[in-house]
N, CA, C and O atoms as a Tinker XYZ file with bonds, in Angstrom:
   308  protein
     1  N   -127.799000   66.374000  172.115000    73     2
     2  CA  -128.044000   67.799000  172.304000    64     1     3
     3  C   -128.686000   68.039000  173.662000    63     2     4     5
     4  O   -129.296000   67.245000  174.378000    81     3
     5  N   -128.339000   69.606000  173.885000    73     3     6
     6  CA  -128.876000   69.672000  175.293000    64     5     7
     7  C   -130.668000   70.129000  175.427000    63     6     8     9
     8  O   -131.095000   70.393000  174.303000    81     7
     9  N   -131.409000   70.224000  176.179000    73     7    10
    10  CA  -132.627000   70.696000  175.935000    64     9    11
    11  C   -132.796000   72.559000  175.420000    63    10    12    13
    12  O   -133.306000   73.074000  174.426000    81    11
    13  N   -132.434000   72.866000  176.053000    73    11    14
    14  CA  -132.212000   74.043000  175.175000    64    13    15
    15  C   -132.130000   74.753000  174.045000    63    14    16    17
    16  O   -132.632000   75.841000  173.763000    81    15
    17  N   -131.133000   73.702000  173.138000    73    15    18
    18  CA  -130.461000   73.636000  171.852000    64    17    19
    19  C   -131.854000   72.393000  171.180000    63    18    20    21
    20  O   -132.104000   72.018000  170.035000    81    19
    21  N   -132.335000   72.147000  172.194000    73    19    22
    22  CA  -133.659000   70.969000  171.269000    64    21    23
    23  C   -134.793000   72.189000  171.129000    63    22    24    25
    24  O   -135.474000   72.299000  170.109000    81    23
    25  N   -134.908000   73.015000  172.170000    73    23    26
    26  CA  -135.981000   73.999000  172.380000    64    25    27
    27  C   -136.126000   74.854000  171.137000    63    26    28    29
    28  O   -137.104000   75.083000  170.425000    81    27
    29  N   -134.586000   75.347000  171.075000    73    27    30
    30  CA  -134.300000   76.468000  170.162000    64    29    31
    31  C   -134.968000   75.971000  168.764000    63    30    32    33
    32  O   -135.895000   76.511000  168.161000    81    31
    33  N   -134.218000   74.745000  168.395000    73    31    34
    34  CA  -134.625000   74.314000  167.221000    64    33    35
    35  C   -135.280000   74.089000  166.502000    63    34    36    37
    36  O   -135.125000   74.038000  165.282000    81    35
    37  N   -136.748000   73.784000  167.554000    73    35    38
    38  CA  -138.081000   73.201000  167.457000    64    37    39
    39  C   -139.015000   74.991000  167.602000    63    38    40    41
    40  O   -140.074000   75.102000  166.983000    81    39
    41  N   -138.586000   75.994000  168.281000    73    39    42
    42  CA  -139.415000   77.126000  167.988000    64    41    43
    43  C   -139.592000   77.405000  166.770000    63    42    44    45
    44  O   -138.996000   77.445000  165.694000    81    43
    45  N   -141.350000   77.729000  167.598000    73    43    46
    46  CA  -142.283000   77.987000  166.342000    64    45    47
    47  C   -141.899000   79.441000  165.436000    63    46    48    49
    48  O   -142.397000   79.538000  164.314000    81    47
    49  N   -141.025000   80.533000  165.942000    73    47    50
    50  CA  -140.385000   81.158000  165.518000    64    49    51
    51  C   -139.818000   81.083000  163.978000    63    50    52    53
    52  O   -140.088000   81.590000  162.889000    81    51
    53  N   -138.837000   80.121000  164.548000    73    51    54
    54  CA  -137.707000   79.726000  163.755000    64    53    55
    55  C   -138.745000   78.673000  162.305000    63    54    56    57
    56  O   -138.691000   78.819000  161.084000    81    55
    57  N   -139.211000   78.122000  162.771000    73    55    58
    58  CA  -140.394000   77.383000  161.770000    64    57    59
    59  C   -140.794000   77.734000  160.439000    63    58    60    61
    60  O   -140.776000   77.272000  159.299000    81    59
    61  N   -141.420000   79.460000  161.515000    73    59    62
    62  CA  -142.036000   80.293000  160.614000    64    61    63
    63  C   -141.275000   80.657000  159.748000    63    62    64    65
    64  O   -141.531000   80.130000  158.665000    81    63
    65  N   -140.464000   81.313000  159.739000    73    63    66
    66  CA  -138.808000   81.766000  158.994000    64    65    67
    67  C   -138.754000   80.855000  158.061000    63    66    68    69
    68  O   -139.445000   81.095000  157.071000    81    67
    69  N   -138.150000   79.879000  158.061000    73    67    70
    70  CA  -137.802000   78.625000  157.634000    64    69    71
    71  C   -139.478000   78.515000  156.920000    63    70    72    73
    72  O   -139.479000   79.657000  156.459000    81    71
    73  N   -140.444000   78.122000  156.641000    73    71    74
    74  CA  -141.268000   78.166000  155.838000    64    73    75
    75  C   -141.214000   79.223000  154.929000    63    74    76    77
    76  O   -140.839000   79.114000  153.761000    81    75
    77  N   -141.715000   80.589000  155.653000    73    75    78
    78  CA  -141.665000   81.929000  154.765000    64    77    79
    79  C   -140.993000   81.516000  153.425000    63    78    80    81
    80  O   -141.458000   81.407000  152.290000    81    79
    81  N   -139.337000   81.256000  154.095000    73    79    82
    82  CA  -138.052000   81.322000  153.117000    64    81    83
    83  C   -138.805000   80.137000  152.369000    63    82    84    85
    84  O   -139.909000   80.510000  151.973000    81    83
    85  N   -138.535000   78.912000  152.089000    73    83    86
    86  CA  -139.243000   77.874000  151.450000    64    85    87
    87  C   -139.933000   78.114000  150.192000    63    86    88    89
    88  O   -139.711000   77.915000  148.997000    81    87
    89  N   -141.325000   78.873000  151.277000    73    87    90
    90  CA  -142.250000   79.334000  150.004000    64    89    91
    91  C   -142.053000   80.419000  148.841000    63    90    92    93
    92  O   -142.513000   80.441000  147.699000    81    91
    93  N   -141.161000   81.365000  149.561000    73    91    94
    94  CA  -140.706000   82.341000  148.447000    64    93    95
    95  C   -139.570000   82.005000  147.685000    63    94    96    97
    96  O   -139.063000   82.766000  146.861000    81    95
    97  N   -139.119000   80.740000  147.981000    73    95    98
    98  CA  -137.837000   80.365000  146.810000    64    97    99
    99  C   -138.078000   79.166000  146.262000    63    98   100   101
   100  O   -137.317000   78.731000  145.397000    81    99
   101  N   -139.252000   78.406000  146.719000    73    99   102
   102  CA  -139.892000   77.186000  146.056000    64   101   103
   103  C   -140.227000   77.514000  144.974000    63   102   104   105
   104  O   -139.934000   78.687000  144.746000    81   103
   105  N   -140.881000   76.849000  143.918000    73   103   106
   106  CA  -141.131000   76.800000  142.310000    64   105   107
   107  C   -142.279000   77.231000  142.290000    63   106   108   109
   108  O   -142.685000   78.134000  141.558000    81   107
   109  N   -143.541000   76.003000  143.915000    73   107   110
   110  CA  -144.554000   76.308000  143.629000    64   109   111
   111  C   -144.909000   77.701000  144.793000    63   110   112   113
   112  O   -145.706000   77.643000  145.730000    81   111
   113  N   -144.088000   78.863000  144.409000    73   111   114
   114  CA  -144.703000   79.674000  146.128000    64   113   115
   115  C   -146.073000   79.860000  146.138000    63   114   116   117
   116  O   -146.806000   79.470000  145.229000    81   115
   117  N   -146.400000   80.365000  147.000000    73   115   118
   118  CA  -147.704000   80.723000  147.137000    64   117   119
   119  C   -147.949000   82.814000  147.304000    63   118   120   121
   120  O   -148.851000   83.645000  147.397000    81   119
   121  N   -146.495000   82.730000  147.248000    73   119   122
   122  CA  -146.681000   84.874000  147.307000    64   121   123
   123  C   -146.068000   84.591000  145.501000    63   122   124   125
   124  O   -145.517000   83.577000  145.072000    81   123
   125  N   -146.378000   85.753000  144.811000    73   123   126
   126  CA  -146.487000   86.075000  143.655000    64   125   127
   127  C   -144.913000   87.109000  143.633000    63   126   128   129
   128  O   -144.299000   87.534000  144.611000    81   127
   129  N   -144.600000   87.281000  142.218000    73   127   130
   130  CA  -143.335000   88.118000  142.426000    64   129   131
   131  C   -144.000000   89.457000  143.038000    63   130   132   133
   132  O   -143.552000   89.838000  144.120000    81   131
   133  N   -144.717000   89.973000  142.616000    73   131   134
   134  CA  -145.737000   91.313000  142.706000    64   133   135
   135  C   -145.581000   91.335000  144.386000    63   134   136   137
   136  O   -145.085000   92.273000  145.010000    81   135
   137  N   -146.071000   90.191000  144.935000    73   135   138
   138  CA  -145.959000   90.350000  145.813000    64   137   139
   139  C   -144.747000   90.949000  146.692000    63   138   140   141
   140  O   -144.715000   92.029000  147.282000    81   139
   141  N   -143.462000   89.647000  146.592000    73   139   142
   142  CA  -142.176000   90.137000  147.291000    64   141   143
   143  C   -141.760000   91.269000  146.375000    63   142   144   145
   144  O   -140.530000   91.244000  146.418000    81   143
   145  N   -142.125000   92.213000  145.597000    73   143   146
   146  CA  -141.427000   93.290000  145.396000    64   145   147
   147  C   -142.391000   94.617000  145.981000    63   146   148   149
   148  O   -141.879000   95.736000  145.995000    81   147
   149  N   -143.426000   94.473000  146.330000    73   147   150
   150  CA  -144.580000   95.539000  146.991000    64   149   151
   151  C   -143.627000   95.252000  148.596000    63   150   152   153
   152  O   -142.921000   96.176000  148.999000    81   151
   153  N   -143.680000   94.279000  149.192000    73   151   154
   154  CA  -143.173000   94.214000  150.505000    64   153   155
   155  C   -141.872000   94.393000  150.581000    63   154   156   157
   156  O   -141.546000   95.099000  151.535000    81   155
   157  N   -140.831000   93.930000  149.786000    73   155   158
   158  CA  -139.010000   94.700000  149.721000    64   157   159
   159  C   -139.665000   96.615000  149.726000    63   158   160   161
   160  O   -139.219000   97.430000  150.534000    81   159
   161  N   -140.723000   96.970000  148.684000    73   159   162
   162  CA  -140.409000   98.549000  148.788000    64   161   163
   163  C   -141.052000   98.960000  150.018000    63   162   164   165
   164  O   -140.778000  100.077000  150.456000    81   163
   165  N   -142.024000   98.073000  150.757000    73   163   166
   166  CA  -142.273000   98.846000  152.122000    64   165   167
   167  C   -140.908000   98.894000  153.494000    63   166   168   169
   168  O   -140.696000   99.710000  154.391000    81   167
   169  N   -140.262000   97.708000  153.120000    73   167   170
   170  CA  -139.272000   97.327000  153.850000    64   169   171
   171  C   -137.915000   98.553000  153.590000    63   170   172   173
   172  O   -137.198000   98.968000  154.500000    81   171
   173  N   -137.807000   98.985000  152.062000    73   171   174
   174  CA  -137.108000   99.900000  151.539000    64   173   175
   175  C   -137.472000  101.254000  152.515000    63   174   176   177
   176  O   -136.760000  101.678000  153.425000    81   175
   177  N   -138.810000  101.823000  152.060000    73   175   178
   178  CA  -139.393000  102.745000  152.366000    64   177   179
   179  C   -139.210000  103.177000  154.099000    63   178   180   181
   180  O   -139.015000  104.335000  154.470000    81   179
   181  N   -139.310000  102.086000  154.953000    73   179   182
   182  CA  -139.787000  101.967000  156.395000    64   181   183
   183  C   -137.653000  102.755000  156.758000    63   182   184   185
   184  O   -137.269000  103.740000  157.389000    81   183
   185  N   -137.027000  101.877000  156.122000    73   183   186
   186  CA  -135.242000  101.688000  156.590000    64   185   187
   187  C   -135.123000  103.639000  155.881000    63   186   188   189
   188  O   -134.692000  104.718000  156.287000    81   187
   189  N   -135.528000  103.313000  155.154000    73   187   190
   190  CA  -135.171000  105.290000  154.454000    64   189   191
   191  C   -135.757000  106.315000  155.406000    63   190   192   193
   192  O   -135.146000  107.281000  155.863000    81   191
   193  N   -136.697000  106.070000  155.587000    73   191   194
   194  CA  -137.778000  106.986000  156.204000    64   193   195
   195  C   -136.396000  107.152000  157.887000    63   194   196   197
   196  O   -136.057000  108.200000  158.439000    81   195
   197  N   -136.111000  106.249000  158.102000    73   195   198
   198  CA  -135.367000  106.012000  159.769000    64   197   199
   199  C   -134.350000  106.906000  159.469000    63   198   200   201
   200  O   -134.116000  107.777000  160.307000    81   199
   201  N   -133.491000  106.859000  158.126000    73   199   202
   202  CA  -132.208000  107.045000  158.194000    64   201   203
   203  C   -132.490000  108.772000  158.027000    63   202   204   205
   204  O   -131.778000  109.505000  158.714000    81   203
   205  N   -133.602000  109.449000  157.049000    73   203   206
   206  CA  -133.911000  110.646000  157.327000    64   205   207
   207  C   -134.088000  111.001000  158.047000    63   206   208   209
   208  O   -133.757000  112.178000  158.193000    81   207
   209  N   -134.884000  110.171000  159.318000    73   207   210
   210  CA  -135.143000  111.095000  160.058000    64   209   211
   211  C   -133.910000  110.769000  161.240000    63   210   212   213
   212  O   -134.207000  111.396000  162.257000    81   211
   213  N   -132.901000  110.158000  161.388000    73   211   214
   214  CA  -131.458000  110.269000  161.855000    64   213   215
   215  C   -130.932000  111.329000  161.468000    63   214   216   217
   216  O   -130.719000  112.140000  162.370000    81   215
   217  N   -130.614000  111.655000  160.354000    73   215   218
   218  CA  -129.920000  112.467000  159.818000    64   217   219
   219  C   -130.449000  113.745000  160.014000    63   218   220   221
   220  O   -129.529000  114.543000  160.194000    81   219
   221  N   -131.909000  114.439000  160.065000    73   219   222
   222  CA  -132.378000  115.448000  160.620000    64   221   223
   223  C   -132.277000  115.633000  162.059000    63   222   224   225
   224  O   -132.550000  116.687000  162.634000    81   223
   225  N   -131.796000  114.360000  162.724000    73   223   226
   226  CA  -132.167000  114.657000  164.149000    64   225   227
   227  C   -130.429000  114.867000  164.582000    63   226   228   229
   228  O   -130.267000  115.613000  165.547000    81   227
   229  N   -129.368000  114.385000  164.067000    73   227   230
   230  CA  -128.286000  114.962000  164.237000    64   229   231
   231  C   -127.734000  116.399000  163.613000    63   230   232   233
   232  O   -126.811000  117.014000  164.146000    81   231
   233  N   -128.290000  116.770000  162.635000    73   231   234
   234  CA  -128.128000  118.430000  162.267000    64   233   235
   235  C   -128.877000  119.135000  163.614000    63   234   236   237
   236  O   -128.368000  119.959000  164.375000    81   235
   237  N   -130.006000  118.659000  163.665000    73   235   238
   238  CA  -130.448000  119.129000  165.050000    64   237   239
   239  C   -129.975000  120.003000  166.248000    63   238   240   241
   240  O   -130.158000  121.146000  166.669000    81   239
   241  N   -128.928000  118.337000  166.750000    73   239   242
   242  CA  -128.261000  118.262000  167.856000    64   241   243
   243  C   -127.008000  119.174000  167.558000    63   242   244   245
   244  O   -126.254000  119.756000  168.338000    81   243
   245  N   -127.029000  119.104000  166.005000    73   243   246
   246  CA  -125.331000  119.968000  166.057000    64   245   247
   247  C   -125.672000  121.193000  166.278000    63   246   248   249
   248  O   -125.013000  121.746000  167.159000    81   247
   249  N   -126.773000  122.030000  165.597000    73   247   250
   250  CA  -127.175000  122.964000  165.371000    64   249   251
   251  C   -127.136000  123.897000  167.020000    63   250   252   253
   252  O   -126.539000  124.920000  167.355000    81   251
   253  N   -128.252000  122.791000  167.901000    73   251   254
   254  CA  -128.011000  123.207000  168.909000    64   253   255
   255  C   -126.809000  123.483000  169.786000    63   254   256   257
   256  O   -126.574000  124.561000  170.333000    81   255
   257  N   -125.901000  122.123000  169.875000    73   255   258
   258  CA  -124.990000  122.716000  170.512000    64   257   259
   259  C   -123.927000  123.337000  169.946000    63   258   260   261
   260  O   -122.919000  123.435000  170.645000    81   259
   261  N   -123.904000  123.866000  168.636000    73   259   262
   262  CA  -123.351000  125.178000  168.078000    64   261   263
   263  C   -123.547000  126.477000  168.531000    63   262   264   265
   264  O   -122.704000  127.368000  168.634000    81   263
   265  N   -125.404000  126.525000  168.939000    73   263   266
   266  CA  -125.335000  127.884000  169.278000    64   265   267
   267  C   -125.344000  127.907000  170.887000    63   266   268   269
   268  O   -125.455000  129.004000  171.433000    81   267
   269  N   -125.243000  126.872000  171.584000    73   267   270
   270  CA  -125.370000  126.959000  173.078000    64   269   271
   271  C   -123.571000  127.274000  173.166000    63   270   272   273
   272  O   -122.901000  128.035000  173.864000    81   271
   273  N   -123.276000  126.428000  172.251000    73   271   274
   274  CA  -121.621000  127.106000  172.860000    64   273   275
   275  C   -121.283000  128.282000  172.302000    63   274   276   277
   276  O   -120.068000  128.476000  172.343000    81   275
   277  N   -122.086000  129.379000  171.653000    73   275   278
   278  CA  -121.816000  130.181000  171.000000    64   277   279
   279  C   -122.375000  131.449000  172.236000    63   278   280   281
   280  O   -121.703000  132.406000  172.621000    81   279
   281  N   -123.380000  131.191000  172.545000    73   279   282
   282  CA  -123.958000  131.687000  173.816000    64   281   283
   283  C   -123.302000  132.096000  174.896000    63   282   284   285
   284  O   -123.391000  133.145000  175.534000    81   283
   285  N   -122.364000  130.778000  175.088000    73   283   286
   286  CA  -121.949000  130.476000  176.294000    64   285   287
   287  C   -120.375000  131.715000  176.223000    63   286   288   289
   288  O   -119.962000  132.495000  177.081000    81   287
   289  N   -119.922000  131.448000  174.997000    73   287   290
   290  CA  -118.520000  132.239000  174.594000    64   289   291
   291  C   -119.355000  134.134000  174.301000    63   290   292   293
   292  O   -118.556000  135.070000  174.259000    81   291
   293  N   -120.494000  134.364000  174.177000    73   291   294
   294  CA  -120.469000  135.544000  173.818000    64   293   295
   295  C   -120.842000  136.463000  175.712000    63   294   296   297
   296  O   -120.698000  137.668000  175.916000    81   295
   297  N   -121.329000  135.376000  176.815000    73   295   298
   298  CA  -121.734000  135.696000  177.825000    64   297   299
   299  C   -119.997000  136.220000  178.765000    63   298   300   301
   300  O   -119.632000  137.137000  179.501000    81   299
   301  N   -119.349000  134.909000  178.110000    73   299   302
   302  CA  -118.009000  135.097000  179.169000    64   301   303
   303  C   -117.026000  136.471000  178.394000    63   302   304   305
   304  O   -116.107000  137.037000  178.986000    81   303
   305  N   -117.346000  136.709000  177.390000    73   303   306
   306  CA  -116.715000  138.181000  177.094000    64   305   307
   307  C   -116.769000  139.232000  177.340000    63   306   308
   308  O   -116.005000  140.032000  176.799000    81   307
């Protein structure tokens, strides 16, 4: 392997991950179910919260340029 691909492998990153996973699918974990289901609903909560406020921010944008072109057509008449 090249050093790079040794670098990658060995980050402490990737480690962490790779433990996390371990402990939450090992027999003996050390997080509780209570646990990974309080942190999936913040993880739930955080992805919902984004997609509302996407979805408010494109009615928005339509809204606006509905009435700017509405503006624009009542000026040139």
């Amino acid at each position: 392997m090249n050093n790079p691909l040794i670098n990658l492998f060995n980050a402490p990153e990737i480690n962490r991950v790779v433990d996390s996973l371990s402990i939450a699918t090992g027999e003996s974990s050390g997080m509780s179910l209570a646990e990974i289901l309080i942190i999936s609903r913040i993880l739930f909560a955080v992805v919902m919260i984004g997609f509302i406020g996407h979805f408010f921010d494109r009615i928005k944008q339509t809204l606006f340029v509905n009435s700017e072109a509405k503006a624009k057509y009542t000026k040139i008449r």
